[in-house]
N, C-alpha and C positions, 0 to 999 in steps of 0.2 A: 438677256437671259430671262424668259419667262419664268413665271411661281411655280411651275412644275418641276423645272429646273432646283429650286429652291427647296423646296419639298425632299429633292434626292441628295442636294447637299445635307439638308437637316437630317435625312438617316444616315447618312453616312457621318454625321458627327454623333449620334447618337449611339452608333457601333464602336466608335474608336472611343468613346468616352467609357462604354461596358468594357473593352481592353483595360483600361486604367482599372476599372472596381475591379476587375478579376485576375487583378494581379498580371498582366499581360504587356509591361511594358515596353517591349522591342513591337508586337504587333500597333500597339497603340501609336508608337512614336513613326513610325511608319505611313501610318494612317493617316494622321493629323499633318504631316507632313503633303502628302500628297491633296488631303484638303485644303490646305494653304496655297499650295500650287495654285488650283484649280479655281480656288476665291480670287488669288490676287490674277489673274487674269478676264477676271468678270469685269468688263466698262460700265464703270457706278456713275457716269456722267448720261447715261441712257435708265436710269433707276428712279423712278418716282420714288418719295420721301417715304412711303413704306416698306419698300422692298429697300431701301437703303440701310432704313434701320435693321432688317432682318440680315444684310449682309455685314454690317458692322457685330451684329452680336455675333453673330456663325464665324465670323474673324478674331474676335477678342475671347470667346470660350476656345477656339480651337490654341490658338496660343497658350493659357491657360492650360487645355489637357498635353500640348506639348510640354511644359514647362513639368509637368506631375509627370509624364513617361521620360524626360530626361534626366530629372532627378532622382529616380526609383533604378536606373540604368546605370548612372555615372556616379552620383551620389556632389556632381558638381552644382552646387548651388548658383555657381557666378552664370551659368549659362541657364540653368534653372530663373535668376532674378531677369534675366537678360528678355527671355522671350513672356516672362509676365509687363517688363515695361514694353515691348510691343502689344499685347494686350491692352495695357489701357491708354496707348497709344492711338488703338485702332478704335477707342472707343470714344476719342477726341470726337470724333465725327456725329457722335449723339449728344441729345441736349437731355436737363432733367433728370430726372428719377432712374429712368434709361442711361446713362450714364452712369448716375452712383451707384445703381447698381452691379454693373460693369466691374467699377472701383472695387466695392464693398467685397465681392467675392474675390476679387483678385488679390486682395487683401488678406483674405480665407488664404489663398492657394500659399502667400507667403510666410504666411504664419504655417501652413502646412511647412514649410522646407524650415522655416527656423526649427519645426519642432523634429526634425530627422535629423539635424545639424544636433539636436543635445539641447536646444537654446530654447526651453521650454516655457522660461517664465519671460522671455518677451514674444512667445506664440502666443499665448496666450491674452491679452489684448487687442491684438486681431482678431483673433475668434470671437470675442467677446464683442467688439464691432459689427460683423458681419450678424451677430444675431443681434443685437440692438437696430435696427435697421431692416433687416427681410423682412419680405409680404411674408405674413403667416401663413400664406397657402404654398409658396416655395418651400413645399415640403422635403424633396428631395437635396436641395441644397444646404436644409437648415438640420437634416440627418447627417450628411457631410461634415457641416461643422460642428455639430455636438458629437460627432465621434473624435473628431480630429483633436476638440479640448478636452475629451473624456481621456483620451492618450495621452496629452500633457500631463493632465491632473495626477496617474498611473502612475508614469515616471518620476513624477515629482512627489509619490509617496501620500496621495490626496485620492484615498481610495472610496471614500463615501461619495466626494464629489466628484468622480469618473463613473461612480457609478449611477449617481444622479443623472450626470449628460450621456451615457449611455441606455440608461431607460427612456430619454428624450428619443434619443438617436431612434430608437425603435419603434417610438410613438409615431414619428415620422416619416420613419421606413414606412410602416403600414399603412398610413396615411398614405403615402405616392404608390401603392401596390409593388413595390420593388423587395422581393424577397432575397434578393442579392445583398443588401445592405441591409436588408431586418438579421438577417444570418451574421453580418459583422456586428451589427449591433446588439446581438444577446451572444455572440461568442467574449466581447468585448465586457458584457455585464458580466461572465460568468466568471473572467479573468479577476473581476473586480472583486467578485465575490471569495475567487480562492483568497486573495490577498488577504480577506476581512476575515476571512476564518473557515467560511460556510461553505467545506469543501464537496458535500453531495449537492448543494444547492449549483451550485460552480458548474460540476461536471453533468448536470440536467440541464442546465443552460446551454453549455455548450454541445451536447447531442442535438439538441434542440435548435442549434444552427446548423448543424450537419445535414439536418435534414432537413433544414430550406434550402440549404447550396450543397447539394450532394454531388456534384460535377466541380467541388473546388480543390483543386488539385495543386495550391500553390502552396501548402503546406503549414500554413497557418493555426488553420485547426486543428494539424497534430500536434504543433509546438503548444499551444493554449492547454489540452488535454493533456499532455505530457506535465507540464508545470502543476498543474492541481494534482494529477495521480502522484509525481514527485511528492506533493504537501501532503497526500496522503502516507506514505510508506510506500506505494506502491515501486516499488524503485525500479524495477527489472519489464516491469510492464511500461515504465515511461522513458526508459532507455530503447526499447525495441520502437515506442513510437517516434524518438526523435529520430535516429538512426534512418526511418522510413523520409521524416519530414525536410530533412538536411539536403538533400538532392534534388526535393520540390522545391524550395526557398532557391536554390543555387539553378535552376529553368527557371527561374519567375523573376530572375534578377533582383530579388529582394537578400540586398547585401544584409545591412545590419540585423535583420530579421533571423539570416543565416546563422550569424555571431553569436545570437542570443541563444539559437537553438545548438550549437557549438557548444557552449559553455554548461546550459543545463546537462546536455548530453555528459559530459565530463563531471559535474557535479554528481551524476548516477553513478557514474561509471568506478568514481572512489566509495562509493557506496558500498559499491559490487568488488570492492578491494582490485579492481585492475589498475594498480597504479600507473605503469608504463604511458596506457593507453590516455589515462587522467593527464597524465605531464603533455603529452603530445598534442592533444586534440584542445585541452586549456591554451598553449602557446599558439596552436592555431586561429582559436579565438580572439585572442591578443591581437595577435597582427591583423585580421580583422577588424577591428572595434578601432582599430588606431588608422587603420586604411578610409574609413568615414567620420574619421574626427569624434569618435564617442569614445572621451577617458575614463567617463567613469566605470562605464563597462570594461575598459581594457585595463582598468586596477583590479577589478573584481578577481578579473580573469590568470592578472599575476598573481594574485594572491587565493586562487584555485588552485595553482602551480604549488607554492609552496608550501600551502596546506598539502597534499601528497604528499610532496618530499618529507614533510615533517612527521607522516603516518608510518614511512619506511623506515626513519629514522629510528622511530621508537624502537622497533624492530631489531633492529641493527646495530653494529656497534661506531658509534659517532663522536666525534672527540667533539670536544668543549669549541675549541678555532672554529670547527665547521658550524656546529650550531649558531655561536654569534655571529658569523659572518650571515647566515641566513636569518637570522635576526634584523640585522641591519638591514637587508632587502626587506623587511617587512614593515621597519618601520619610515624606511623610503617612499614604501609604497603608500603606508599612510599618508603621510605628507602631499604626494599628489593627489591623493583621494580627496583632503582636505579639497585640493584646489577645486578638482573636478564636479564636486560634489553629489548628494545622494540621487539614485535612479530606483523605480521599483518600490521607494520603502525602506532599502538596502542605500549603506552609507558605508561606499566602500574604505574610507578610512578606520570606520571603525572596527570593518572587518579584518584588514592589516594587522591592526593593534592587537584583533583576538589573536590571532595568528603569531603574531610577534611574541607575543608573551607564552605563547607556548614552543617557542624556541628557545627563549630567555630559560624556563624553566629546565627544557632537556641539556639546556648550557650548564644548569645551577646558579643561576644568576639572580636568586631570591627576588633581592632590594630592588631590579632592574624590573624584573616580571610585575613586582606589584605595582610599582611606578608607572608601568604602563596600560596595565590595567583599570589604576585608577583614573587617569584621562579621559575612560567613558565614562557616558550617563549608563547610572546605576540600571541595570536591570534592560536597558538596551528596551525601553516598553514602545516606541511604535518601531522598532525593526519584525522582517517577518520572524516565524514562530523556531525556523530550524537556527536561526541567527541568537536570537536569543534564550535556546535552551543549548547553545553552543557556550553563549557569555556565562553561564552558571556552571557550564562543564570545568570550564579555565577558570572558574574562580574556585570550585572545589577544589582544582588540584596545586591551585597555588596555595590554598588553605589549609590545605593537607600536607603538603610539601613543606610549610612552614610551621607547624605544631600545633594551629589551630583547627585542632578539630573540632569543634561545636560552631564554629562558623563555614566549616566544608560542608558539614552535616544538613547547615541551612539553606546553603546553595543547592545539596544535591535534591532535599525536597523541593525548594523550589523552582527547578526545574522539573522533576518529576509530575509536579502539581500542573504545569503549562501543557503536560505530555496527557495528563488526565483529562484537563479540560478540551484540549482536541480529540483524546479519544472519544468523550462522549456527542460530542458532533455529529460520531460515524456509526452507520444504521445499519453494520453488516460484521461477523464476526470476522471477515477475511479483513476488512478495512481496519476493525482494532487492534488485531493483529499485526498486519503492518505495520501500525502507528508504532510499532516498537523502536525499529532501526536506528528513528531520531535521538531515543535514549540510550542506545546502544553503549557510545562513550560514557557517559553519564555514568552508566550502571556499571560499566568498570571500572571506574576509576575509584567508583563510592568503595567495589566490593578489594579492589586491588589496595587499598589506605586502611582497610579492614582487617585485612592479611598482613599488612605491616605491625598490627596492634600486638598480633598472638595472643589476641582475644577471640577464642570462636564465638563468643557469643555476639559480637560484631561482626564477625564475617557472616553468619546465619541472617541479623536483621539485613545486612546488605544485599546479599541474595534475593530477600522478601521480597524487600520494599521498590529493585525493581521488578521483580514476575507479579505483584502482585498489580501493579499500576496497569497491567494489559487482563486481568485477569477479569473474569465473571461473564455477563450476556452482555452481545452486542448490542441487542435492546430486549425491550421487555415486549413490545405492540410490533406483532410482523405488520411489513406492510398491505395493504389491496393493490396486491400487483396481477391482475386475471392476464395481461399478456406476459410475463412472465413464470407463470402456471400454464399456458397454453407453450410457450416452447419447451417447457423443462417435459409436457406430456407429448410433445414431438419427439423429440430427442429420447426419450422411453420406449415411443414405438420404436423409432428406428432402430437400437438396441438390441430389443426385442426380437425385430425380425434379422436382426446380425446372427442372434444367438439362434436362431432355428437354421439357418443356414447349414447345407450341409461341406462337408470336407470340401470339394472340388469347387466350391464357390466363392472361393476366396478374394476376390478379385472384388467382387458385390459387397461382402462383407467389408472389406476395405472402406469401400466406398459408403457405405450407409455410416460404418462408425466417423470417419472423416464429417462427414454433416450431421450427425449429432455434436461432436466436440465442436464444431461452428454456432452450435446452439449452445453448447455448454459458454462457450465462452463470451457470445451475447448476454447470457443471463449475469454472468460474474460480472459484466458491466454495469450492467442494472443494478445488481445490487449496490454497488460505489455509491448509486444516484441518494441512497433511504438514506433518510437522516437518523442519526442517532437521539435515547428518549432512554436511555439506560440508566440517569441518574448517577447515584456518590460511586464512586471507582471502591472497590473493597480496601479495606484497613490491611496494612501490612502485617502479618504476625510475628510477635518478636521471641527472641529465645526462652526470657524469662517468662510471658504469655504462656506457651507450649510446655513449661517447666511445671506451673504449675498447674495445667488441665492436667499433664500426666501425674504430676503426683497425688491427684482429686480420685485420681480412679485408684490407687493404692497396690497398683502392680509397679515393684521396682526394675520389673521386666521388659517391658515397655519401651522399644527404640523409634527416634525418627531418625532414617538418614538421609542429611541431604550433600545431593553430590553437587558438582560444579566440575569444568573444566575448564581452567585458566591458563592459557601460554604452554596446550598441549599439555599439559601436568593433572590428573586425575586427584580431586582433593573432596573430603567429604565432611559436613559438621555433623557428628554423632548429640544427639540430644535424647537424657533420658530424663526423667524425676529426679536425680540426684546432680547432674553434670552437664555442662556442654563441653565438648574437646574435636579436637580435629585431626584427623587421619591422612597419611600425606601417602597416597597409592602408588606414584611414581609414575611415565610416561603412559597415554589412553590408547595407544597406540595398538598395546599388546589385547584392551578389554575390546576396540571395535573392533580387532581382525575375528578374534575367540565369537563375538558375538556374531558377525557375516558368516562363521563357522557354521555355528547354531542354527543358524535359520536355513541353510544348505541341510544341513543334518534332517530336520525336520521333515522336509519338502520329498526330502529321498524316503525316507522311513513313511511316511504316509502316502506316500506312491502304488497302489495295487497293483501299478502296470508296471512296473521295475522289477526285474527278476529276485528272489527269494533271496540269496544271496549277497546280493548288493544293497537290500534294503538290511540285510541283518548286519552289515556293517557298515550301514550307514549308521544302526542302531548302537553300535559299540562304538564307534566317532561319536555320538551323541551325550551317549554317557560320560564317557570322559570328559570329553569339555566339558559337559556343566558339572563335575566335580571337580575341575580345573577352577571354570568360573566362579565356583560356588568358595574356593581356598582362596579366591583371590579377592573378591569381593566381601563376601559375608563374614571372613573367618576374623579380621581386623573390628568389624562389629559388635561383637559376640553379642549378640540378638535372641535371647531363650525367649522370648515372650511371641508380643506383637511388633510389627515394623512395618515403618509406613516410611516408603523409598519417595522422596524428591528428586526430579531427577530430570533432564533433557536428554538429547540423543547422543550416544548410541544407547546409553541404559534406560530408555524408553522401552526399546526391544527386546530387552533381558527379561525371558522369561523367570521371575524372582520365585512364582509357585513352583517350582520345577526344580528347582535347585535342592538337593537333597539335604540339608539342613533346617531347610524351612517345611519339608513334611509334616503335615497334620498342624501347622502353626496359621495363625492368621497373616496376611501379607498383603498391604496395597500401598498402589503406584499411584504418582499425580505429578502434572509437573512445577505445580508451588504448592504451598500449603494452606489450603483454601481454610473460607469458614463455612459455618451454620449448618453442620451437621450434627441433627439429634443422635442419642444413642437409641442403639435397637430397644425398640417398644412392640413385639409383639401385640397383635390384637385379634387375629381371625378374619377380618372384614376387609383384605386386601382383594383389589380386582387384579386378576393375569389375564392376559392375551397370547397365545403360542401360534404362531405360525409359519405354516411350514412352505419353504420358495422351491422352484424345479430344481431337476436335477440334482439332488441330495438323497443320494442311496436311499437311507433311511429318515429324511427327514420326516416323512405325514409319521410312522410310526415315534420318531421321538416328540413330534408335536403335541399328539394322544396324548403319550406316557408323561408327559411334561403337564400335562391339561388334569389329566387324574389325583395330580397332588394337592391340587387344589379346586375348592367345590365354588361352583356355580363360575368357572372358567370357560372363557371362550376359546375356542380352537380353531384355526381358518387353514385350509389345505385345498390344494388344487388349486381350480380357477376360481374361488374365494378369496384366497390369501392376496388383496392387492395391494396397490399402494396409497392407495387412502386411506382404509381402512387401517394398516399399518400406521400411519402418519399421523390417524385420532386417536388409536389407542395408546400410541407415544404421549399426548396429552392430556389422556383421561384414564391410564391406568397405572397402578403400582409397580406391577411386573409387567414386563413386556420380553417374552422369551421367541427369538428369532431362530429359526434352525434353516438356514438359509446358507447360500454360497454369496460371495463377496470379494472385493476388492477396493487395496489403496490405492488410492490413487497419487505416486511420488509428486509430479509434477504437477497436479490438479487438486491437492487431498480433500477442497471441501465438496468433490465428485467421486470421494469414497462412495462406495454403495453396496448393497444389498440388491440380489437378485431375487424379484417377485413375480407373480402369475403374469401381470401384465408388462412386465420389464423390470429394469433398477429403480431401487430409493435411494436420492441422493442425498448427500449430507447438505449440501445446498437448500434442500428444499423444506431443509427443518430448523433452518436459520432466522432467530427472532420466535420459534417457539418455546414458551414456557411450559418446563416440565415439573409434574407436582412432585417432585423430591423420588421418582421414582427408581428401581431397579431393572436396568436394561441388560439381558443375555445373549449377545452375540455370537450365536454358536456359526460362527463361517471363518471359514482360511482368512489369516491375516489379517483382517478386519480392523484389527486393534490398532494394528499400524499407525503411523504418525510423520509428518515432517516436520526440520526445524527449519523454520523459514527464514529469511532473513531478520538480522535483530533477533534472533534467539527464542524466539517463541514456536510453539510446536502447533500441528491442523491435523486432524483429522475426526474418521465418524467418532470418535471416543473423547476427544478434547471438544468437540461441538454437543454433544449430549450432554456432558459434564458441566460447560459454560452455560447450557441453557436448562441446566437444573435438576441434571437427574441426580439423585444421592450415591449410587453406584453403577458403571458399566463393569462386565465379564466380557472380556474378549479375548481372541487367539492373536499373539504378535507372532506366530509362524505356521506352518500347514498343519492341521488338524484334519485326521479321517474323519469322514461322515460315520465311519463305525464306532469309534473311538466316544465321539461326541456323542451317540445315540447311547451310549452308556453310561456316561458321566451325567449325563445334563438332570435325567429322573430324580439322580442321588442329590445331586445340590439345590433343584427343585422342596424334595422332602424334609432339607432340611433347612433351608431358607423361609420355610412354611413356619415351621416351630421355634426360628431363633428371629427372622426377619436380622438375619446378621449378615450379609453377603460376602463376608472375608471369612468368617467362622465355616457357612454352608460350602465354600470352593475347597477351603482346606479340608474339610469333613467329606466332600464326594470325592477328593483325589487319596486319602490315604492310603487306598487301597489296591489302587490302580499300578499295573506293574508295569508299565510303558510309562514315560515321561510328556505331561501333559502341557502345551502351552498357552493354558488357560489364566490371565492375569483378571486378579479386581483393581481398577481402576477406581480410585476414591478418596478421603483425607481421613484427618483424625476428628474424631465424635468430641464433640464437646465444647468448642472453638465458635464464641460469640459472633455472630453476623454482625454488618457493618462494619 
């Protein structure tokens, strides 16, 4: 067999070896396979000593990549060890260096199967050989192996030094030109990186493999991104990716890889309250993790299971038997977890024990709960972040359960304080937002032990202290992101020319909005990537705090209310200068439907094109319910004065100016009770901005009439009015009055917008800017709108202006006529000029007004120390 010959076997080892990187192991083993053939019919007794050596190595590596494509397929190591001792078998036949080299990798490759096996800390030594020993210019083989120990090190919860040998890994990918393995090796760094905390750094890394291996399709990459969006909050976006990746892992024969992305998936999934699917798809994991010999995964995985069942329990009525008997499985599962030991970080016995003791507790089994609680190490400090704001959740409510409250109180902040410090990590308001979820239990259990007291003035700080933990700017410095200002002005054309589209074009339309939201939701990625630069998370505001800023002002008039809704049950803590007490509404049920009422009502009445009749009783529907709403709501208050409503959804969208009670009274909404707002200081010297967006009957004319209240005002109409220009005067002026059409957006809210000359303003795109305390007037349909996102925090244009610092928004939570508005907006203009009061200037333009307006100031109480 001449060198030519030679030559065609070495690409052809060199193809089936790219099967193994690329996750292709049926093709790989296939391959290697019929290379073997092909070699062991070569007569090495007609082979000078160099082509012998050349067929000895092309014999001993191909064994080698069989032995990686059999174990990635079968997950059997016996036949995995079987064809590496043929390997260096076949390497008998070299002398030297040549030789040990041979060894030295094969050595690699066994330490690779111990570490799929679980048997991490004796891979490890291997690996550690093979790189005491390579020529440093075997650069691709010593990328290899510093991936494959950076993986141990992972597992074994040695996330600094996986991330070390995966920076190696990289250094050496790029060294051998092979972007197939530099894309393993910073998907691998980024994995490392969630673990350590630095979750936009994480998920920049891992894009950043994607696009060196854009053609990897084995599902990898989305499990990797799924787990850091997970550590974010992001929970529903990292269930849709594993959901995609599970079926790539399951073609690529990567079993355990499958498991893992199984189990996260289900970790979402109870997130997302689908219990059913949590018990199923966890047990499918299980059997899984146990079908390749990984227990510790497959404790994790039982004790996934009955974390669920113990979430329905709650719910449900469960006797004392069932509890402890599922107690006992918890702390079964302990006990093997003990053996198995920790994966990831994660030590699943100690996950058990949390677990356990929160069935001890739904048992009533005090003495037994704290007992086993105490078994861990205190504060669970190198477990990950959701594990250990899990261990202070269960320690609150054993603290609480058992009478000590000032030690529940201790756990609840300091878990809260773990939730802070990962919120500031994140460099985007959608990502702090998120961050909620994790506290989620947390924040009830603090405010449900609060509600046991029949102290409202405890149930009030409980409420606070967690809205206030998610609350303020996602950061303070936007990022230089020019290619993400170059899609978000894509995505505006396209828009753009959706909206000039005429009727019979729908089809186009379609299709342009479709590729904008392609764009929108590139950008929302990007955003994940910014790190957060936001600083101390806001001070929680306590009752007694609020008690006495209102008593400083000397109105005994003066209400905060703030609602909550608890287990369906509608409850509100009244706080005035003299009092805190608490209001018990009775089921929410009847305020959401009345409130979906309202916003129909609205929509009809501001309709032109709806026949005369139908709008005039949409208008007597209208009325009613908000004097319906207003008896139900307000009349339990008794609020003469000012009132500033606290409040999530549905009473987000309660129009509260509207309500005929509150006529001519000052009124605002928010949904905690922020600080650092001065009282009105008039002064003369404020700057406004009014401009006016297409298709708004009257908007250029209310922009004028808006412009004339105040001197040396700018006015922008027509093809002026853009969104740039918009976007600065949001950061450099006091008022900024929009007379524009708009929309929320439910499913997308920080792609609420405003429609302008050149297309929409996104709330997106005002994200990380700081605003100088100023006044923003949303005169467009629904704008004001909000969602509650998971974890209980709300998004939209009016929560993103607020967090990034304006002192008041006015916006409409239902349809508003462009006629309507071209009326009001002058009046509250002329008098927001002379009081710069923005809750005084709304109620002062609507007095008068003989339609019902759903015009809200969105803002807190004046007076209320920052920090």
């Amino acid at each position: 067999m001449g060198g030519i010959k030679f030559e065609v076997l070495t690409n052809r080892f060199e193809r089936a070896r790219e099967w193994n990187l690329r996750a292709r192991p049926r093709r790989a083993l296939r391959d290697f396979r019929k290379l073997l053939e092909d070699l062991e019919r070569v007569d090495r007794a007609s082979l000078d000593s160099r082509a012998l050596e050349t067929w000895v190595w092309l014999t001993a590596r191909s064994w080698m990549g069989l032995a990686q494509a059999e174990f990635a397929l079968s997950g059997d190591a016996h036949a995995a060890v079987t064809s590496l001792d043929s390997a260096v078998a076949a390497a008998g036949a070299l002398a030297g260096p040549e030789r040990e080299h041979v060894e030295v990798v094969t050595a690699g490759q066994r330490g690779m199967i111990l570490l799929h096996a679980g048997r991490h800390k004796e891979a490890i030594p291997l690996f550690d050989r093979v790189l005491e020993v390579s020529h440093h210019e075997a650069h691709r083989d010593l990328a290899m192996t510093y991936l494959n120990r950076g993986v141990a090190y992972s597992d074994l919860g040695a996330f600094d030094r996986a991330l070390a040998d995966d920076l190696a890994a990289a250094w050496h990918a790029e060294a051998s030109d092979n972007n197939r393995l530099l894309a393993f090796a910073r998907h691998n760094a980024g994995f490392d990186l969630s673990m350590l905390g630095d979750l936009p750094a994480a998920l920049a890394e891992m894009t950043a493999a994607r696009r060196l291996a854009p053609d990897q399709d084995d599902g990898i990459p989305l499990l990797g991104m799924a787990e850091a969006l997970y550590g974010v909050g992001l929970v529903a976006e990292a269930e849709a990716l594993l959901e995609d990746a599970i079926p790539q892992l399951l073609r690529s024969g990567m079993r355990t890889d499958r498991a893992i992305a199984e189990y996260f998936r289900a970790r979402c999934l109870l997130q997302l309250q689908r219990f059913g699917e949590t018990q199923d798809l966890a047990k499918r994991a299980r059997t899984h993790f146990k079908s390749v010999g990984y227990e510790s995964w497959a404790v994790l995985a039982r004790v996934l299971q009955l974390e669920a069942e113990h979430v329905q329990a709650k719910r449900a009525e469960t006797s004392r038997a069932y509890a402890l008997r599922r107690a006992t499985h918890a702390l079964v599962a302990a006990r093997d977890g003990d053996v198995a030991g920790p994966v990831l970080g994660q030590h699943p016995g100690h996950a058990a024990r949390l677990v356990a003791t929160q069935w001890l507790l739904l048992a009533g089994d005090l003495e037994a709960a704290r007992t086993t609680l105490q078994g861990l190490p205190r504060g669970l400090a190198s477990a990950p972040l959701t594990m250990r704001i899990q261990y202070y959740t269960v320690q609150a409510e054993l603290s609480f359960a058992t009478g000590d409250r000032p030690r529940g109180l201790r756990a609840v902040r300091a878990g809260l304080g773990l939730l802070a410090d990962h919120r500031n990590r994140l460099g985007s308001v959608e990502s702090v937002t998120a961050a909620a979820v994790h506290g989620e239990d947390l924040n009830y259990i603090d405010v449900e032990a609060a509600v046991r007291t029949d102290r409202s003035a405890a149930m009030f700080d409980a409420l606070e202290r967690g809205r206030a933990t998610f609350a303020g700017t996602g950061r303070v410095t936007p990022p230089d992101d020019p290619e993400a200002a170059a899609l978000l002005t894509e995505a505006r054309g396209l828009l753009a020319r959706a909206r000039e589209l005429s009727a019979g074009d729908a089809k186009e339309r379609e299709r342009l909005t479709r590729r904008a939201r392609r764009i929108q939701d590139e950008v929302r990625e990007r955003s994940w990537r910014h790190a957060g630069n936001a600083g101390a998370v806001q001070r929680p505001v306590s009752a007694r705090e609020l008690r006495r800023v209102l008593l400083e002002r000397g109105d005994n008039t003066d209400v905060v209310a703030n609602f909550v809704v608890l287990d369906g049950m509608l409850r509100c803590v009244r706080v005035d200068a003299q009092s805190v007490t608490t209001i018990e509404y009775g089921s929410a049920e009847d305020v959401t439907e009345r409130v979906r009422r309202l916003g129909a009502d609205f929509a009809m009445a501001a309709n032109d094109l709806i026949p005369a009749p139908l709008r005039a009783a949409a208008s007597s529907s209208l009325e009613r319910n908000l004097k319906v709403l207003d008896g139900i709501l307000l009349a339990p208050l008794r609020a003469d004065g000012d009132l500033y409503v606290v409040a999530r959804e549905p009473l987000l969208s309660v129009p509260w100016t509207a309500l005929p009670s509150r006529s001519g009274l000052r009124t605002a909404v928010n949904s905690y009770v922020a600080r650092g707002r001065t009282h009105a200081r008039p002064t003369g010297e404020r700057r406004l901005l009014a401009a006016a967006g297409p298709g708004v009957t009257h908007g250029t004319e209310e922009a004028h009439a808006v412009g004339e209240q105040w001197p040396g005002a700018t006015v922008l109409t027509g093809d002026d009015a853009v969104t740039e220009q918009v976007r600065t005067a949001l950061a450099t002026h006091d008022v900024v009055h929009l007379a524009t059409h708009g929309q929320h957006d439910a499913d997308n809210p920080l792609f609420a917008s405003i429609d302008l000359a050149d297309g929409p303003l996104f709330a997106h795109e005002l994200d990380g800017t700081p605003l100088p305390g100023s006044v923003v007037i949303l005169s467009s349909c629904e704008v004001g709108g909000s969602t509650q996102v998971l974890g209980g925090e709300v998004l939209g244009l009016t929560s993103v202006l607020l967090r990034l610092g304006a002192r008041a928004v006015i916006a409409s939570v239902a349809k508003l006529s462009d006629e309507l508005a071209a009326r009001v907006m002058p009046r509250l203009h002329a008098h927001l000029r002379e009081t710069d009061d923005p809750e005084a200037a709304l109620a002062a333009a609507l007095t008068d007004v003989a339609e019902p307006v759903p015009l809200v100031c969105f803002s807190s109480v004046e007076g209320l120390a920052a920090g």
